[in-house]
Structures are given as structure tokens and as C-alpha cells.
N, CA, C and O atoms as CSV, one atom per row, in Angstrom:
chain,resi,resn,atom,element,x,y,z
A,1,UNK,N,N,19.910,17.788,34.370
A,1,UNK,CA,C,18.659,18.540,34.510
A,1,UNK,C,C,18.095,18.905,33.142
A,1,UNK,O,O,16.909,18.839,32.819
A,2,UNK,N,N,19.157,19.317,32.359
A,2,UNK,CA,C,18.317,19.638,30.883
A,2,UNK,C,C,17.914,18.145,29.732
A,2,UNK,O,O,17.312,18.097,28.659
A,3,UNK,N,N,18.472,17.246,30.447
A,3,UNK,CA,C,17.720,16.310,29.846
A,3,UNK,C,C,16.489,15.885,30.384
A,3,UNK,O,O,15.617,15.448,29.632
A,4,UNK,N,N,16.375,15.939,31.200
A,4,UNK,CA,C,14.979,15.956,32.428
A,4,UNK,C,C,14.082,16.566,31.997
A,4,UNK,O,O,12.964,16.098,31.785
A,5,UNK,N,N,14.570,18.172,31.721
A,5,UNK,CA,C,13.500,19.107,31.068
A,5,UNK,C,C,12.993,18.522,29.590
A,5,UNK,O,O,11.805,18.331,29.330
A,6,UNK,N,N,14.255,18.232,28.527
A,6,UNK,CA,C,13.507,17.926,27.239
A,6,UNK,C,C,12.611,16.809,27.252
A,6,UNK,O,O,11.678,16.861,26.450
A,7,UNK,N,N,12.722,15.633,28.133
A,7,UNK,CA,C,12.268,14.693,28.156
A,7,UNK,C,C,10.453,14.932,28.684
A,7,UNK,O,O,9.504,14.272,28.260
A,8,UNK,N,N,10.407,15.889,29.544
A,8,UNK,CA,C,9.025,16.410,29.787
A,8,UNK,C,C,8.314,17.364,28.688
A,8,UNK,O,O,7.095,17.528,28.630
A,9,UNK,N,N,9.064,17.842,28.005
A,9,UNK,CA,C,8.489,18.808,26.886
A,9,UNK,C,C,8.017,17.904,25.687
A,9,UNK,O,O,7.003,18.168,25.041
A,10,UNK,N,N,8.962,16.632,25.390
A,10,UNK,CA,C,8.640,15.726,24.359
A,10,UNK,C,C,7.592,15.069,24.954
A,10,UNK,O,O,6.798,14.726,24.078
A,11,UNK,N,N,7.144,14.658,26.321
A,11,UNK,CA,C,5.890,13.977,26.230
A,11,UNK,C,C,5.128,14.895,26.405
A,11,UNK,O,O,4.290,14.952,25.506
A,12,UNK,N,N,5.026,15.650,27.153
A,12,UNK,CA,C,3.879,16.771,26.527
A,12,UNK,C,C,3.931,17.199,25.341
A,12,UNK,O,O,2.922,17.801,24.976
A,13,UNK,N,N,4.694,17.108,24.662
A,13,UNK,CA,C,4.117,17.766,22.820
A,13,UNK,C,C,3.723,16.252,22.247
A,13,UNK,O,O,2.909,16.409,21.337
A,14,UNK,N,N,3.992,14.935,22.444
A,14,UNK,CA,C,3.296,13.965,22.119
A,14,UNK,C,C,2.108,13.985,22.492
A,14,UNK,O,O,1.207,14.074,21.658
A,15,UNK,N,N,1.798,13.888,24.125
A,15,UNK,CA,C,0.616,14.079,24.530
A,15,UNK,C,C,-0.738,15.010,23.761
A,15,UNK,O,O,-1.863,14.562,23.544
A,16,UNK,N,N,0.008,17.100,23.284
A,16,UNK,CA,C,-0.995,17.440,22.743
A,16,UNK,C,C,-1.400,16.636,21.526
A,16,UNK,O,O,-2.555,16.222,21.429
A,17,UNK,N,N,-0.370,16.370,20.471
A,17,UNK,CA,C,-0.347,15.979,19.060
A,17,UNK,C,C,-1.240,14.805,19.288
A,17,UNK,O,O,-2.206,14.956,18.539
A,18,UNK,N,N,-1.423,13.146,20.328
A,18,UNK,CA,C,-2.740,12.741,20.138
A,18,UNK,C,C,-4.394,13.096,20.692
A,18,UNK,O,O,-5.461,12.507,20.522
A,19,UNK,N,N,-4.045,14.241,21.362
A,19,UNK,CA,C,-5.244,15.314,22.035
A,19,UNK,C,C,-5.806,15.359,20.030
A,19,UNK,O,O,-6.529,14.791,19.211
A,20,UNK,N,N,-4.837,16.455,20.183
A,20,UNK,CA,C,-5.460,17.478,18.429
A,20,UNK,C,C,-5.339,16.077,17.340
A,20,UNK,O,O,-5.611,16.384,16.179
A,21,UNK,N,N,-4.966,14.567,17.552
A,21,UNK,CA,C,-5.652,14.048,16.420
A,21,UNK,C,C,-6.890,13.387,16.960
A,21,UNK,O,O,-7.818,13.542,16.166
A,22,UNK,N,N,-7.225,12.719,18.008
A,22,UNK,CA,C,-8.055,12.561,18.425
A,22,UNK,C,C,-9.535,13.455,18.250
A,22,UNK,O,O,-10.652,13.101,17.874
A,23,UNK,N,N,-8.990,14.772,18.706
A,23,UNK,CA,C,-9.777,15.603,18.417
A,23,UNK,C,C,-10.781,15.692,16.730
A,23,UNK,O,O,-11.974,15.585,16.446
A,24,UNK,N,N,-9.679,15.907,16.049
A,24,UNK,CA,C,-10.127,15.622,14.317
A,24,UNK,C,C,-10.914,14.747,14.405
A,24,UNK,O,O,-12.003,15.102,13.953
A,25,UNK,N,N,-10.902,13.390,14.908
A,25,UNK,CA,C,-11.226,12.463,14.369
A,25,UNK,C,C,-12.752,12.660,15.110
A,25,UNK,O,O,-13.714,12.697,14.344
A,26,UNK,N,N,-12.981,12.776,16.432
A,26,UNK,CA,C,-14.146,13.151,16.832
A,26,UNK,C,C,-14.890,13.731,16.799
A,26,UNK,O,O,-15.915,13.493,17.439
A,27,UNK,N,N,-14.705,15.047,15.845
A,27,UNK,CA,C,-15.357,16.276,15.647
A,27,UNK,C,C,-15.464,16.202,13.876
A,27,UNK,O,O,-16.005,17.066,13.185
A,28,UNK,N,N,-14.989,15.296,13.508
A,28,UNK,CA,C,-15.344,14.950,11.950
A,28,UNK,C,C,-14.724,16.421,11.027
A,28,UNK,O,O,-15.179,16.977,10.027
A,29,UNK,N,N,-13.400,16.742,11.948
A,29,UNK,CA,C,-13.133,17.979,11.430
A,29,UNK,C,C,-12.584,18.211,10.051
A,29,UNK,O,O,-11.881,17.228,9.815
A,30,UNK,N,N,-12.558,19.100,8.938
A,30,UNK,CA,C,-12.156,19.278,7.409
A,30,UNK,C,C,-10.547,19.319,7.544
A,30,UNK,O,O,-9.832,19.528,6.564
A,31,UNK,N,N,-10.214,19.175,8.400
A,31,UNK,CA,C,-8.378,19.467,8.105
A,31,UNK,C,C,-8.006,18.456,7.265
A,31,UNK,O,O,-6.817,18.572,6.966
A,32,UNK,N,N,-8.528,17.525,6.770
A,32,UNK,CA,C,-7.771,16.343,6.102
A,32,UNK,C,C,-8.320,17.106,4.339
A,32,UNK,O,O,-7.543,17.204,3.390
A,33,UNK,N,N,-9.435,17.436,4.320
A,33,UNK,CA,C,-10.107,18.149,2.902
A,33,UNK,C,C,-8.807,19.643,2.665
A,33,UNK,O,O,-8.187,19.962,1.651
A,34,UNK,N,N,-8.797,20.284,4.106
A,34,UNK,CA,C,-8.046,21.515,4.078
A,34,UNK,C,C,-6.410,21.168,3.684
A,34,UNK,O,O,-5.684,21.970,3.097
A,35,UNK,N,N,-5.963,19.722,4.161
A,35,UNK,CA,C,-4.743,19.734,3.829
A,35,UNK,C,C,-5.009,19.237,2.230
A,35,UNK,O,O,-4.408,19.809,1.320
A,36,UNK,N,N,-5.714,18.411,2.024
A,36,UNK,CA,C,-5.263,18.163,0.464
A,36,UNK,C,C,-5.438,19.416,-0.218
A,36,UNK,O,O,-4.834,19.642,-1.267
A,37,UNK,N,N,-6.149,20.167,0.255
A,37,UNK,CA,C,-6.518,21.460,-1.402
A,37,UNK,C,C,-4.811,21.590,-1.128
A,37,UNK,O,O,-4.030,21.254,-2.018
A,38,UNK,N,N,-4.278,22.163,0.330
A,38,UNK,CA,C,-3.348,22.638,0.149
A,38,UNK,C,C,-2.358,22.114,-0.297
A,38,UNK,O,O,-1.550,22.735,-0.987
A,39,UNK,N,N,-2.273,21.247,-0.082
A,39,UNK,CA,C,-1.033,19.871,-0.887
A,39,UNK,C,C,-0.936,19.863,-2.588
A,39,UNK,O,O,-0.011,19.744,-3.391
A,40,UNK,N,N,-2.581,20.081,-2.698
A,40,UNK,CA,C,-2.787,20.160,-4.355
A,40,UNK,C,C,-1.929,21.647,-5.078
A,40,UNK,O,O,-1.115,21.616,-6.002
A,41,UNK,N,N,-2.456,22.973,-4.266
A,41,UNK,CA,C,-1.788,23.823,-4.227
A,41,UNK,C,C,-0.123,23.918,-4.348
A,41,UNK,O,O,0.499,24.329,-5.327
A,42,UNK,N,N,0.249,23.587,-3.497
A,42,UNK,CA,C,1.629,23.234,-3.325
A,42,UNK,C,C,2.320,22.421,-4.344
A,42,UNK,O,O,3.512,22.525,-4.635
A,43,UNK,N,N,1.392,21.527,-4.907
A,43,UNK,CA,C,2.492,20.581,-5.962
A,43,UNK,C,C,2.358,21.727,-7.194
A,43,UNK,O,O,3.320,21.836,-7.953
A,44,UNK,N,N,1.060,22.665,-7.418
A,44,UNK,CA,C,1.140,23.353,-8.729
A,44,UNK,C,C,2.125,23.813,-8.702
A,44,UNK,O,O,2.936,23.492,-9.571
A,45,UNK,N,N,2.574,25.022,-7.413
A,45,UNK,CA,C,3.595,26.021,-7.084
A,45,UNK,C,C,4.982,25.404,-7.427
A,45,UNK,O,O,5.780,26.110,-8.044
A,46,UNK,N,N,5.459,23.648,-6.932
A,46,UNK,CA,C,6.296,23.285,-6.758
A,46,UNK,C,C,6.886,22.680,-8.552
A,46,UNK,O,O,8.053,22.478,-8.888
A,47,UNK,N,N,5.649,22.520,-9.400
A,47,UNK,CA,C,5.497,21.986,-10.869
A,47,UNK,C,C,6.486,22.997,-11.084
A,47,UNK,O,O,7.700,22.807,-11.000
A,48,UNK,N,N,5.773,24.371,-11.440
A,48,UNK,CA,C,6.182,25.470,-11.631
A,48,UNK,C,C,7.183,25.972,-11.704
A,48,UNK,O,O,7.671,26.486,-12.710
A,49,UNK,N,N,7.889,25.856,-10.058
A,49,UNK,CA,C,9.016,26.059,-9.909
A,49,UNK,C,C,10.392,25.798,-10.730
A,49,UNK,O,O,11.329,26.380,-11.276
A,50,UNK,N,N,9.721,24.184,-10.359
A,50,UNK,CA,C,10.966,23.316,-11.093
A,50,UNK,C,C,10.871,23.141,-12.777
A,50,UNK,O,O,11.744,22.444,-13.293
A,51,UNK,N,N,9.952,23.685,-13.558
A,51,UNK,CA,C,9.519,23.720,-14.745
A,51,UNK,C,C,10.751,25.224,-15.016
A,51,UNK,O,O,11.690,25.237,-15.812
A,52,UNK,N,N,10.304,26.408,-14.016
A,52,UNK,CA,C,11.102,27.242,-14.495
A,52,UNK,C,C,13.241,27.588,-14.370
A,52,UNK,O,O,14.101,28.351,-14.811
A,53,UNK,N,N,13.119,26.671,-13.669
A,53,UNK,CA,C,14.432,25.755,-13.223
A,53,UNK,C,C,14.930,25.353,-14.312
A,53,UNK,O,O,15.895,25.819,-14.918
A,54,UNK,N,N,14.384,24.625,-14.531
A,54,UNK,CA,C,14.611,23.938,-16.342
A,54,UNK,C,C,14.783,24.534,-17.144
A,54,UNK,O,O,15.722,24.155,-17.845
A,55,UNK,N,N,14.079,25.772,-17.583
A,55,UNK,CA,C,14.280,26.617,-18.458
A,55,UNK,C,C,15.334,27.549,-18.325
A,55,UNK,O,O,15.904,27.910,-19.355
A,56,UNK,N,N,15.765,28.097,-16.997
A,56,UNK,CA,C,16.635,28.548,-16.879
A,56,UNK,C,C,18.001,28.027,-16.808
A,56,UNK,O,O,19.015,28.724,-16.803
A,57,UNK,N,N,17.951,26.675,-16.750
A,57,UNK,CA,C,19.373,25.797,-16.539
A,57,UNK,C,C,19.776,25.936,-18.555
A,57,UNK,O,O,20.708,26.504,-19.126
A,58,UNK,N,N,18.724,25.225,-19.051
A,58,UNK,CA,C,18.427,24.891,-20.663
A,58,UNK,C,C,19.734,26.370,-21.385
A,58,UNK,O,O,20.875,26.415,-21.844
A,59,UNK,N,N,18.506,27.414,-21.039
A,59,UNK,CA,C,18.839,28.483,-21.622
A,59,UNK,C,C,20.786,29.041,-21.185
A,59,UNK,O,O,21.730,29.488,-21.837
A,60,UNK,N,N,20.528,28.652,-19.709
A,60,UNK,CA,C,22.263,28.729,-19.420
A,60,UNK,C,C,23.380,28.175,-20.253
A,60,UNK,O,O,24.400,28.704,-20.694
A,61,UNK,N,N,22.780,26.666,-20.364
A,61,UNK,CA,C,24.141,26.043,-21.054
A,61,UNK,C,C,23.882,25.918,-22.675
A,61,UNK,O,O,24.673,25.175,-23.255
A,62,UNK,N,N,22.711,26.653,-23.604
A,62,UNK,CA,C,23.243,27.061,-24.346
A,62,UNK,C,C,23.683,28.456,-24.926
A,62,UNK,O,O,24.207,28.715,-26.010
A,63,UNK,N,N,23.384,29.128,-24.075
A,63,UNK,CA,C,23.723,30.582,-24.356
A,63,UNK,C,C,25.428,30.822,-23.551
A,63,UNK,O,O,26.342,31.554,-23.932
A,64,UNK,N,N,25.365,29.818,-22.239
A,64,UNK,CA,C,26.196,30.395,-21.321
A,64,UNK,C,C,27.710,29.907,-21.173
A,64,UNK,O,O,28.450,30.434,-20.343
């Protein structure tokens, strides 16, 4: 029975997921503009991160 159930939940969450791309595509919607800023966003944050990673590893093994 509980495979029965997941098996209906996975085609209904397939089902919405080509509803809502379909949708985008018909309504000429900005989510593709909205995901890149955010993607762009995200790689600064992620530069960053790993920039300060570095510095802190650097500074470890020669001080540490």
C-alpha cells in the first residue's frame, strides 16, 4: 500500500512540475530573468565564501 501511495504522489508532483513549466512558458513569465539575477547573486556569495576559506586555511598552516 505505501508503495501505491508514493507512486501516486510522484505522478502528481510530475504532473504539477509540467503544469508550472508549461505555465512559464505561456505566460512569458520572468522566472528564468529572476533565476539568473539569483544565480548571479549566489555565485558572488559562494566566490566569497570560498575566497574566505582560503584565507583562513593559508593563515592556519602558517601560523598554526
Amino acid at each position: 500500500m505505501r508503495g501505491c501511495f508514493s507512486y501516486v504522489i510522484s505522478i502528481a508532483a510530475i504532473a504539477l512540475l509540467i503544469c508550472l513549466v508549461c505555465w512559464i512558458f505561456a505566460t512569458d513569465f520572468l522566472i528564468f530573468d529572476i533565476l539568473l539575477t539569483l544565480g548571479l547573486i549566489a555565485l558572488h556569495v559562494v566566490v566569497a565564501l570560498v575566497i574566505i576559506v582560503i584565507v583562513i586555511w593559508v593563515i592556519k598552516e602558517f601560523f598554526g
